[in-house]
C-alpha positions as CSV (number, residue, x, y, z in Angstrom):
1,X,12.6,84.5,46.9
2,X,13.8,87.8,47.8
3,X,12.2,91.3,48.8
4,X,12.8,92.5,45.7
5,X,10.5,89.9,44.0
6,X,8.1,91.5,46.0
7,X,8.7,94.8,45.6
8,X,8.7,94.3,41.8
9,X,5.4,92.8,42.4
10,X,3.7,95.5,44.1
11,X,5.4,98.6,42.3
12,X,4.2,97.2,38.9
13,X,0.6,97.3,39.9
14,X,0.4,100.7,41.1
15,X,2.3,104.5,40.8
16,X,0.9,105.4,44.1
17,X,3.6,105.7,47.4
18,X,2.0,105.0,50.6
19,X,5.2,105.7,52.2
20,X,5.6,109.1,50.6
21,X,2.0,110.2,51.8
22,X,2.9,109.0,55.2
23,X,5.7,111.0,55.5
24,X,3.7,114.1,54.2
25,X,1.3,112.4,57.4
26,X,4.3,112.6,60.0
27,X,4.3,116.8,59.9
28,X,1.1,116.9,61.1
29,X,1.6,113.9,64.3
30,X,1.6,115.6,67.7
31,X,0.6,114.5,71.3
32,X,-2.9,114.7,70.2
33,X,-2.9,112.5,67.6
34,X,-0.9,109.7,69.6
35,X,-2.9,109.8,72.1
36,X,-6.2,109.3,69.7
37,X,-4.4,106.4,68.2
38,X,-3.3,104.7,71.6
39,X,-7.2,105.4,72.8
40,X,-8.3,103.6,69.7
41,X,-6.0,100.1,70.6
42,X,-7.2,100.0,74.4
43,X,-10.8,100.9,73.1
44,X,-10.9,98.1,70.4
45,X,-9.0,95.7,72.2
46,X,-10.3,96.0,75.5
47,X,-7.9,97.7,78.2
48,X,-4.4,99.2,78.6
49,X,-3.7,95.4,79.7
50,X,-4.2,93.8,76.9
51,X,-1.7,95.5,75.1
52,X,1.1,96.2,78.2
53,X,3.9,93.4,78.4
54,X,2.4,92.0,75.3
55,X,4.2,91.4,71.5
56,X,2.7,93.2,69.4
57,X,4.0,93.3,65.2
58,X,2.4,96.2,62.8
59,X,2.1,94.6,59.3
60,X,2.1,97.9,57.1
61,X,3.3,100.2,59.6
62,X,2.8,103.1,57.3
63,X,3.5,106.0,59.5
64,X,4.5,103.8,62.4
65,X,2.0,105.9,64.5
66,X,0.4,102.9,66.2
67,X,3.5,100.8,66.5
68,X,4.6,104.0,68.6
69,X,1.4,104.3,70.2
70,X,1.7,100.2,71.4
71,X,5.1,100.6,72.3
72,X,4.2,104.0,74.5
73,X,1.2,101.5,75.8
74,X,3.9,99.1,77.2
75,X,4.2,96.3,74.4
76,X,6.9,94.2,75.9
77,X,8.1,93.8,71.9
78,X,6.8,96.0,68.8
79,X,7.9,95.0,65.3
80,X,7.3,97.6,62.6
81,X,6.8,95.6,59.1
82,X,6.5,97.6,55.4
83,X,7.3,96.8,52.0
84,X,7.4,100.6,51.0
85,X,10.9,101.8,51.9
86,X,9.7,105.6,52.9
87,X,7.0,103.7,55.2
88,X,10.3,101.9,57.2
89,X,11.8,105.7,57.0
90,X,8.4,107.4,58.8
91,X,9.4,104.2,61.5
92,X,12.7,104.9,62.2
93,X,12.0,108.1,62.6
94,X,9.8,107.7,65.1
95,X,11.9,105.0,66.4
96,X,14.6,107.1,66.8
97,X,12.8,109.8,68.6
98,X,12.3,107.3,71.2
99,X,15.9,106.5,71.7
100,X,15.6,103.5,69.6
101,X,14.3,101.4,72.2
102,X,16.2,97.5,71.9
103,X,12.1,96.7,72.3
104,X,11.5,98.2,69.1
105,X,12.4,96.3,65.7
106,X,11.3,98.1,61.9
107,X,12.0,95.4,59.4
108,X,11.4,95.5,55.7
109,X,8.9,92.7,54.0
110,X,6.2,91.9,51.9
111,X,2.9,90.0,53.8
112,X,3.1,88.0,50.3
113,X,6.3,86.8,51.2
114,X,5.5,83.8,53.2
115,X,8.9,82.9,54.5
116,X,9.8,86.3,55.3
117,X,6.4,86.6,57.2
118,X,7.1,83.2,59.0
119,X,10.7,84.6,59.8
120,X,9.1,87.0,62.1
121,X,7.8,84.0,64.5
122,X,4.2,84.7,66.4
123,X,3.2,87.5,68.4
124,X,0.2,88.3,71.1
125,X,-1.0,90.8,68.7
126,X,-1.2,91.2,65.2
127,X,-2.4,94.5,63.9
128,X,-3.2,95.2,60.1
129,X,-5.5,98.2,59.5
130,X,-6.5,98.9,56.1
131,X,-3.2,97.0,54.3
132,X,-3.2,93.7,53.0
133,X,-6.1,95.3,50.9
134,X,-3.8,97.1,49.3
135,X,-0.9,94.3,48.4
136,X,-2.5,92.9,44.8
137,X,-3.4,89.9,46.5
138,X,-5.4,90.3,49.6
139,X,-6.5,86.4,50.1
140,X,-2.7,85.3,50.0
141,X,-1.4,87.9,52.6
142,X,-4.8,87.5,55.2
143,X,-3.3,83.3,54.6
144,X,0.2,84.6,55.3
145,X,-0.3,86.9,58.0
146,X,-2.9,84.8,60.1
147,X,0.1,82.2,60.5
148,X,2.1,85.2,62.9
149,X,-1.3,84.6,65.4
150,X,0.5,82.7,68.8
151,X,-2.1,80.1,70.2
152,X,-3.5,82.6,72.9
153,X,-2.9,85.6,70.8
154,X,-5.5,88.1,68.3
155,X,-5.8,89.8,64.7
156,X,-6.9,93.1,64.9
157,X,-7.6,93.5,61.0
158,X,-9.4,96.3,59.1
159,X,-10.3,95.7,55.2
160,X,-12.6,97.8,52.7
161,X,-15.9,96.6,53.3
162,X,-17.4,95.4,49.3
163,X,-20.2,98.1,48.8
164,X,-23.0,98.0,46.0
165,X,-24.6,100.8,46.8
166,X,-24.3,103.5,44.4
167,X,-25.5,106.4,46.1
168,X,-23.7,105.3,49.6
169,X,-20.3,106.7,48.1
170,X,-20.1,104.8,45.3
171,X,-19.2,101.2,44.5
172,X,-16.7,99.6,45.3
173,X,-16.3,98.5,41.7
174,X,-16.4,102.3,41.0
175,X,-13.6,103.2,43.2
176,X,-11.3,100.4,41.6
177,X,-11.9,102.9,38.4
178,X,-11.3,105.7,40.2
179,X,-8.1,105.0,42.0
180,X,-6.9,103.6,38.8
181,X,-7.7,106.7,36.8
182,X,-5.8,108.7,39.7
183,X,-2.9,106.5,39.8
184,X,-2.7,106.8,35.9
185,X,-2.5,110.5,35.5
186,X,-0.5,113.5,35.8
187,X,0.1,116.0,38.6
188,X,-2.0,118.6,37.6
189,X,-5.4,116.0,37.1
190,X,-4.6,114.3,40.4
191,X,-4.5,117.6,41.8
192,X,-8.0,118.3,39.7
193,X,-9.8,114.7,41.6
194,X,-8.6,115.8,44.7
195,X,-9.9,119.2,44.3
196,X,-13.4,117.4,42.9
197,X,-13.5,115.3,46.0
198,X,-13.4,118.0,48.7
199,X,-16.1,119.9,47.0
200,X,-18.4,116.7,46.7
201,X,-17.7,115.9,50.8
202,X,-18.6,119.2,51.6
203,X,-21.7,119.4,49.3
204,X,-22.6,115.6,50.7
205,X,-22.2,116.8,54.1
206,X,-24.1,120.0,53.8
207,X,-27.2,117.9,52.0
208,X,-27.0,115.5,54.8
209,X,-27.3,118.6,57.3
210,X,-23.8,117.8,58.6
211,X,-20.9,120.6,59.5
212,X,-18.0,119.5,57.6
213,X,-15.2,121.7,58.5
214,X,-16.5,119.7,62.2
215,X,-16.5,116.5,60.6
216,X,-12.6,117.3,59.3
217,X,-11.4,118.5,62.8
218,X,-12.8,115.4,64.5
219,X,-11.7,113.0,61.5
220,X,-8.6,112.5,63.8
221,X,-10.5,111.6,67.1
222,X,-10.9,108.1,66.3
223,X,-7.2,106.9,64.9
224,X,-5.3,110.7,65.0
225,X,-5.0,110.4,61.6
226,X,-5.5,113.5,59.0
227,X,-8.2,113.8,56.6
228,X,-6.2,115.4,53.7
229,X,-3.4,112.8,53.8
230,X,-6.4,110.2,54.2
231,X,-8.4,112.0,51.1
232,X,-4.9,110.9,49.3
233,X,-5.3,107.4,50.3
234,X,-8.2,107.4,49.0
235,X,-8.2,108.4,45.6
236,X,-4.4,106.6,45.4
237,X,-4.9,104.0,47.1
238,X,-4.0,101.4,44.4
239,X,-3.9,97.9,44.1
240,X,-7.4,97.9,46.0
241,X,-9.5,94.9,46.9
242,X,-12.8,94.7,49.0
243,X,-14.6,92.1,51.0
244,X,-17.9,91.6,53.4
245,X,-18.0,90.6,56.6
246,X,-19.3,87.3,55.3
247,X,-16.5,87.0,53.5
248,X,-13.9,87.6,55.8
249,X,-15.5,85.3,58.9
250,X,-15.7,82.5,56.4
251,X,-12.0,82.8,55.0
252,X,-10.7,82.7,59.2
253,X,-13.9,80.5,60.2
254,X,-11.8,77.3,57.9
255,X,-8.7,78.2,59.2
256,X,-10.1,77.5,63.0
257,X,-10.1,81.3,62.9
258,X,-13.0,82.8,64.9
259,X,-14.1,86.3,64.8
260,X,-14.4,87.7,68.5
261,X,-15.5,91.4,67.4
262,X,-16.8,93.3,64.4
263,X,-17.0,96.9,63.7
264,X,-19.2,97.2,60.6
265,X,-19.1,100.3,58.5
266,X,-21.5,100.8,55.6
267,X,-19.9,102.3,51.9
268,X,-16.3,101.6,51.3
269,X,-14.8,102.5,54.7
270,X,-12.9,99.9,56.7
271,X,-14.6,97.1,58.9
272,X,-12.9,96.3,61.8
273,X,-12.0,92.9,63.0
274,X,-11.2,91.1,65.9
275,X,-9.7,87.5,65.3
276,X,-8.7,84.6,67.4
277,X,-7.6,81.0,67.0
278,X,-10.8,78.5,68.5
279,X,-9.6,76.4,71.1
């Protein structure tokens, strides 16, 4: 079974490129934001050291900020992994403003391709933030992708948290809906829910006696990523699944999977997880 299985897979169930909003992403990367992204590795996973003279593989590299950002940490190996072909582009191109470091691999694959996954061997640290939510079958790739984990090595995963609160941003049932009806229509209406969006975070923000044009400028601090290619995401972001905490720590906890850390976020927004094999 081939890539293009795959690929034919994931284009059928959505119009939206990842890869083509990423490299949109890549005008705005500078210094600042690599070194947001680098902070947010050593913060989560607890030290430069960690991460230096480590493997480290990035399955939905998107950008390939943060396999740049472990390589420029030291990573004794980085392996850049993407189904979306412009996705592999925004690597190389960052790969290839670094010299093309031997150190450095970008490899095209699906995470629902389990022998291509396999192919890749295991690695110190697996990093997945806010992807195999996005692959039209989420349970499948968390299987596939777990199996790259080496014995003494951790998962740092993000997925959609499942929200039922309406007025907390909406449902996650109602964002399916959403990034469907984006997805679905022309230029000029996507142009229209983007437009709708902005004026209902700045409205929310104001209500909730927040600055937002301060909440935009330090959207970056955490991950140096930018809100209006993130906004994009959002309302694109298409196929789309969801899961709570629960959910997640039981899928691992059968696998002999533990969960070492949790960042929980309330509403739709990623929580953050890190995973290691029990002993």
């Amino acid at each position: 079974m081939g890539l293009e299985k795959y690929e034919s897979i994931y284009k059928k169930v959505r119009s939206f490129s990842f890869g083509k909003n990423w490299q949109d992403f890549l005008k705005s990367l500078n210094d600042e934001r690599i070194e947001n992204a680098k902070k947010s590795l050593v913060d989560f996973l607890g030290g430069e050291e960690k991460i230096k003279g480590k493997t480290f593989v990035d399955i939905g590299c998107g950008s390939g900020l943060f396999s740049l950002a472990a390589y420029k940490l030291g990573a004794a190996k980085v392996v850049s992994v993407d189904v979306d072909e412009f996705s592999i582009s925004c690597a190389k191109y960052l790969g290839e403003k670094e010299g093309n470091p031997e150190n450095w691999e970008i490899k095209q694959g699906s995470a629902l391709d389990e022998n291509f996954i396999r192919s890749l061997g295991q690695f110190d640290i697996v990093y997945s933030w806010g992807v195999l939510h996005h692959t039209g079958d989420m349970y499948s790739a968390l299987k596939n992708v777990s199996s790259l984990i080496n014995p003494e090595g951790v998962f740092y995963l993000a997925i959609y948290n499942r929200n039922k609160n309406r007025l907390k941003e909406g449902t996650s049932n109602l964002w399916i809906r959403i990034k469907r009806t984006y997805n679905e229509s022309s230029f000029i209406v996507k142009k229209v829910m983007e437009y709708v969006y902005i004026v209902y975070f700045f409205m929310g923000s104001l209500l909730m006696l927040r600055n937002p044009l301060k909440q935009i400028k330090e959207h970056g601090s955490d991950r140096g990523m930018n809100w209006y290619n993130d906004v994009i995401d959002w309302l694109g972001g298409h196929p789309y699944e969801f899961a709570g905490p629960d959910e997640i720590i039981n899928f691992f906890g059968k696998r002999n999977i533990l969960c070492k850390k949790l960042i929980y976020r309330e509403g739709i927004g990623c929580n953050e997880y890190l995973l290691k094999r029990s002993a």
